[in-house]
N, C-alpha and C positions, 0 to 999 in steps of 0.2 A: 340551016346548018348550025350545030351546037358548037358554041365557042369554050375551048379546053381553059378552065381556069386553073389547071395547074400548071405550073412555069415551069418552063423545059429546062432550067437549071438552078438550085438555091442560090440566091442575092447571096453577095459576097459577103454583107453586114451582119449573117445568118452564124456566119462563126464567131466573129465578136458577141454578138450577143449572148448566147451560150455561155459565155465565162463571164460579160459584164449584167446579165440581166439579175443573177439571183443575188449579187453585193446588192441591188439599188433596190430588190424586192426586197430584203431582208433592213435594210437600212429604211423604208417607207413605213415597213409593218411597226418596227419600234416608232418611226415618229405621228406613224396613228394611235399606236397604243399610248404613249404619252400626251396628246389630243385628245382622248376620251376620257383619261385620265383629270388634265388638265386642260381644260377648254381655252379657258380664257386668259391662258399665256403663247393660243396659237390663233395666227390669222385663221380665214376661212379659205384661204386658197388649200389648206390641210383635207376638206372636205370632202367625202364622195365624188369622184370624175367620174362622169359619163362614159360608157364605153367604149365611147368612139374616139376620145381625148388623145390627139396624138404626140409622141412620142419619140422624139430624134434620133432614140439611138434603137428603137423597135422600128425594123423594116414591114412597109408595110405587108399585108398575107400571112403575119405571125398572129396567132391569137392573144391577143391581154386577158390577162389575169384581173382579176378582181381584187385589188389589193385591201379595201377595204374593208369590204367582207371579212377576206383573211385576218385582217388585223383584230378585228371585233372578235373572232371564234378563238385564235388564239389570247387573248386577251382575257376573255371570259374562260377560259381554260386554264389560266394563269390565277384568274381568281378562283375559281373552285378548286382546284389544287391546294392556295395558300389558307384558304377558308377551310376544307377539310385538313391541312397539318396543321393549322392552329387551333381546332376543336380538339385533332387529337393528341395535341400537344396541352391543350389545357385539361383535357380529360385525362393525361397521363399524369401530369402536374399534381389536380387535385385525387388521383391514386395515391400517389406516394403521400403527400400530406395527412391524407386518411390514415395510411398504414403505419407511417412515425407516432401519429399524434395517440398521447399516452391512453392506455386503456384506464377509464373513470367508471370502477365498479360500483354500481350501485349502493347504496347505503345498507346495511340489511334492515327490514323491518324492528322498530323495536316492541321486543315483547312484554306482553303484558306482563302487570308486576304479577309475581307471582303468588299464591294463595296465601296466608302464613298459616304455617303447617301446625298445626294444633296438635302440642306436646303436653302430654299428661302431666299436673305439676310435680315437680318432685315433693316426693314427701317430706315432711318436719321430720330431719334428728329429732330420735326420740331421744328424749332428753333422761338419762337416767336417775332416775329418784335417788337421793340420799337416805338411807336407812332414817326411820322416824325414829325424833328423835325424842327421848324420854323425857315427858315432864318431871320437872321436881315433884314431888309426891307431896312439899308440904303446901305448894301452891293451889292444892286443891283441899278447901276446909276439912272433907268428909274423910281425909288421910287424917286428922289431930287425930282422935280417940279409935278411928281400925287397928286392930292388930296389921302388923306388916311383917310375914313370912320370910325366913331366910330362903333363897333361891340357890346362888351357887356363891360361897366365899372365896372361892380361888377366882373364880373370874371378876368377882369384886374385887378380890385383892390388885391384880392388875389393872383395874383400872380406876383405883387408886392411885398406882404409880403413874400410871399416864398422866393424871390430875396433876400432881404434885411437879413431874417435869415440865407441863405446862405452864404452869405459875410460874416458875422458874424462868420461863423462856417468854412471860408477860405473852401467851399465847391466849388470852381472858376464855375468847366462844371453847375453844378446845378444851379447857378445866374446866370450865361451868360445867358443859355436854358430858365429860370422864364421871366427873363426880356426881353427876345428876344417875349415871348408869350405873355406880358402884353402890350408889345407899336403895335404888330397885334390888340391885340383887343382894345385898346385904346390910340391912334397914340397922342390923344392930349392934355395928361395929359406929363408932362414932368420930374414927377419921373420916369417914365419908361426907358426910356430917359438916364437919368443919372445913374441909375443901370444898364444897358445895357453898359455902357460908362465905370464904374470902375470897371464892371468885365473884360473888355479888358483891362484893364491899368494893374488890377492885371493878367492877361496871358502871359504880356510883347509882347500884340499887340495893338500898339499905333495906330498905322493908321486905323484900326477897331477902337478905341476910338475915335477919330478925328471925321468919320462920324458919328458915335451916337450922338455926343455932336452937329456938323452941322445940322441933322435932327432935332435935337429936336428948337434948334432957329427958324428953319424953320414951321416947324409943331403944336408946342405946344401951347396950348392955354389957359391952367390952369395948377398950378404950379409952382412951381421956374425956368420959363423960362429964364429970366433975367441969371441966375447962365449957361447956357445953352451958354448965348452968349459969357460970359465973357471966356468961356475953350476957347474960337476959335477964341481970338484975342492975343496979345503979350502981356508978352512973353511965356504964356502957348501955344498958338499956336506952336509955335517951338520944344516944346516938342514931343506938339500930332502927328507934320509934319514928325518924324521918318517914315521914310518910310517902305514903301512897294514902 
């Protein structure tokens, strides 16, 4: 005959327990979790009990729970929780720090120097030539004994006076050049002559004055010829004879 192992009415302890078992479960599982944590600040009475381990305020015919099991699943739940919110608390951390942190644009490459550009050179100012300018006619021997052609007297006449207002204004290159153009174009007027004559004396070339004043006794024909002979005889001759 099969003997009924269920009791014909729950142990009175069966309602206490109810309300006192899940305080003492809940107060065990923290002080395993702090055990596993902390070993070696708990005795070993802390350790896995047997399941048979009895229990004063657990009547017996109630099943026990595994406390320590529990305590390790929750526990390790507690750590995988705080291990994944502090990955993703550090992975959220180092986002933002990425996205503050200044953008550091690259340098641009530097370019090579560039070619030098090869510019045609500019041309010389042409330099505009001065009208050539007339030899004295007696500084060439082969002028003593040539006849010398009237050209134009009016434009010798004026530059004549050019002559003459250049001495005036100790302008020397400008009255030598007037009077060197004026006895070209008119060899036989013998102011020419003689302006020719003292602007070499005032150059302090006497021997150029000498032949001016010789051509003009030789050549002139209207004039203060007479004044022409008298430079080229003594003792101004001597003077004019400073050589060359």
């Amino acid at each position: 005959m099969r003997r009924s192992l269920r009791p014909s009415r729950a142990p009175a302890a069966v309602e206490d327990f109810e309300e006192i078992a899940p305080e003492r479960e809940s107060e065990r599982e923290i002080e395993l979790a702090h055990a596993l944590l902390h070993p070696s600040r708990y005795p070993r009475e802390h350790e896995e009990r047997p399941e048979n381990a009895d229990d004063d305020r657990v009547p017996a015919g109630v099943p026990r729970r595994r406390t320590t099991k529990t305590a390790q699943i929750v526990l390790a739940s507690v750590l995988a929780v705080l291990s994944l919110t502090g990955t993703v608390a550090v992975a959220s951390r180092v986002t933002r720090e990425i996205e503050r942190a200044p953008v550091v644009q690259a340098p641009a490459p530097a370019l090579p120097p560039a070619a030098a550009t090869a510019t045609a050179p500019e041309p010389a100012p042409i330099a505009e030539s001065p009208p050539p300018a007339l030899d004295p006619p007696l500084l060439d021997p082969s002028l003593d004994d040539a006849p010398m052609p009237v050209v134009d007297r009016a434009a010798a006449r004026k530059e004549r006076n050019e002559a003459q207002a250049a001495l005036e204004m100790r302008d020397l290159p400008r009255a030598r050049d007037a009077a060197a153009r004026a006895v070209h174009l008119d060899p036989e007027h013998a102011d020419g002559w003689l302006l020719l004559g003292a602007a070499y004396l005032d150059l302090r070339e006497e021997w150029a004055a000498r032949r001016a004043f010789a051509a003009c006794a030789k050549h002139a024909k209207r004039g203060p010829r007479g004044e022409c002979a008298a430079l080229i005889r003594p003792p101004n001759a001597a003077v004019l004879s400073r050589a060359h």
